[in-house]
C-alpha beads as a LAMMPS data file, in Angstrom:
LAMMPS data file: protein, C-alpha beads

66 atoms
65 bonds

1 atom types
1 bond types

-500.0 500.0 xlo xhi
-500.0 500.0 ylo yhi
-500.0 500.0 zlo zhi

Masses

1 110.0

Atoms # bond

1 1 1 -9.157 -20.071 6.946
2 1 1 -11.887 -19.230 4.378
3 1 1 -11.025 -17.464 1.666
4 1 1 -13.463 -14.632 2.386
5 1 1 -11.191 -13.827 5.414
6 1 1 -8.048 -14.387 3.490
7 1 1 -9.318 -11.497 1.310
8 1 1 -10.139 -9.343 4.012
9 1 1 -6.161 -9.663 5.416
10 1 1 -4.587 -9.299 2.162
11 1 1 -6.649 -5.989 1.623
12 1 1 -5.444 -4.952 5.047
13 1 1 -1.968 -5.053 3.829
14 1 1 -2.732 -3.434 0.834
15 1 1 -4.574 -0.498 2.984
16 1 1 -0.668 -0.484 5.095
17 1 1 1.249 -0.013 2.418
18 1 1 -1.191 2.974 0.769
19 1 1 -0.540 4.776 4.541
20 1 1 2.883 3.807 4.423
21 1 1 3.147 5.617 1.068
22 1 1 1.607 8.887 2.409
23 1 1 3.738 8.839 5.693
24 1 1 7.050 8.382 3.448
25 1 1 5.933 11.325 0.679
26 1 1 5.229 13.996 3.350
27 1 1 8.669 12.834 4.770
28 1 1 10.365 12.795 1.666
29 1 1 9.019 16.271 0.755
30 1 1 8.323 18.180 3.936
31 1 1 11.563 17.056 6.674
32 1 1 14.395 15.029 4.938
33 1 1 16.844 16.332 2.013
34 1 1 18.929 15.315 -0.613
35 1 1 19.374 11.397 -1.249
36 1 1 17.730 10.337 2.164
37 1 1 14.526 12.222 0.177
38 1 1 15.224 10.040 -3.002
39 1 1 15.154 7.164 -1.136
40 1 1 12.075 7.791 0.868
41 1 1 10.290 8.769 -2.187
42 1 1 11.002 5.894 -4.014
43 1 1 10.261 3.330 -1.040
44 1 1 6.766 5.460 -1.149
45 1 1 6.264 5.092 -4.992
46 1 1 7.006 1.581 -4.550
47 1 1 4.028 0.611 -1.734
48 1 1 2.139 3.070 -3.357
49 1 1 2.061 0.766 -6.961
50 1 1 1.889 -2.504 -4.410
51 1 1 -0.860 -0.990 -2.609
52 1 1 -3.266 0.002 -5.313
53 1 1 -2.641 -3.575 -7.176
54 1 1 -3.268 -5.305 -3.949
55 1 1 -6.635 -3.266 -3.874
56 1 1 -7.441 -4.004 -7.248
57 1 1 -7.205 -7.013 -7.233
58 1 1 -9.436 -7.503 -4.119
59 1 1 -12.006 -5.162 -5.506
60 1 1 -12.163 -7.419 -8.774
61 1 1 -12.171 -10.805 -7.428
62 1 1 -15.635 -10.035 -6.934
63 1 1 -17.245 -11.641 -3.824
64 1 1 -16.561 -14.798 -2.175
65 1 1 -19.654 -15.660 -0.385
66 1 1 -19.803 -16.423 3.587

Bonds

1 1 1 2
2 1 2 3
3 1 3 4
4 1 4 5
5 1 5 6
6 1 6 7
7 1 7 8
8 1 8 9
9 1 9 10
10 1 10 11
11 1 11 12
12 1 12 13
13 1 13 14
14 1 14 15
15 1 15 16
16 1 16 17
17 1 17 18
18 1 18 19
19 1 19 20
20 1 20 21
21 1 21 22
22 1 22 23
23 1 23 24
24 1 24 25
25 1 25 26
26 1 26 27
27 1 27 28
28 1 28 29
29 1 29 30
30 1 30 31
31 1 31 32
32 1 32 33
33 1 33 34
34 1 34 35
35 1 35 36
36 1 36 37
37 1 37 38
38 1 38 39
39 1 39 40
40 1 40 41
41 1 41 42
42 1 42 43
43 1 43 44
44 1 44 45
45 1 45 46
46 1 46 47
47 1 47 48
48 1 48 49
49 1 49 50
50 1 50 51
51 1 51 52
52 1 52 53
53 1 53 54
54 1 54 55
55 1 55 56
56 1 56 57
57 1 57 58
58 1 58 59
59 1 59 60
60 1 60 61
61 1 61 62
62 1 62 63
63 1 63 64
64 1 64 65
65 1 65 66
């Protein structure tokens, strides 16, 4: 696997987890309660910190050529 298309999966995940972090925040604010809220806004702090590193770091690796 080149490394061009190694990028391309690994900023795929990083994409997931920024939706995953948007799906758990309206959850956490807009349908659950008390510590099942805590929890689901944590978990969506969490891939939301994962998420942007993974995306910065893809965006500065700078290109890989084809």
């Amino acid at each position: 696997m080149s490394q061009s298309m190694l990028n391309m999966y690994i900023s795929f995940a990083g994409m997931l987890l920024l939706f995953l972090a948007i799906g758990l925040i309206w959850l956490s604010r807009n349908k659950l309660n008390g510590w099942l809220s805590g929890i689901s806004s944590i978990l969506a702090y969490i891939s939301l910190l994962l998420g942007s590193i993974i995306i910065l770091y893809i965006v500065f690796s700078g290109p890989t050529g084809g």
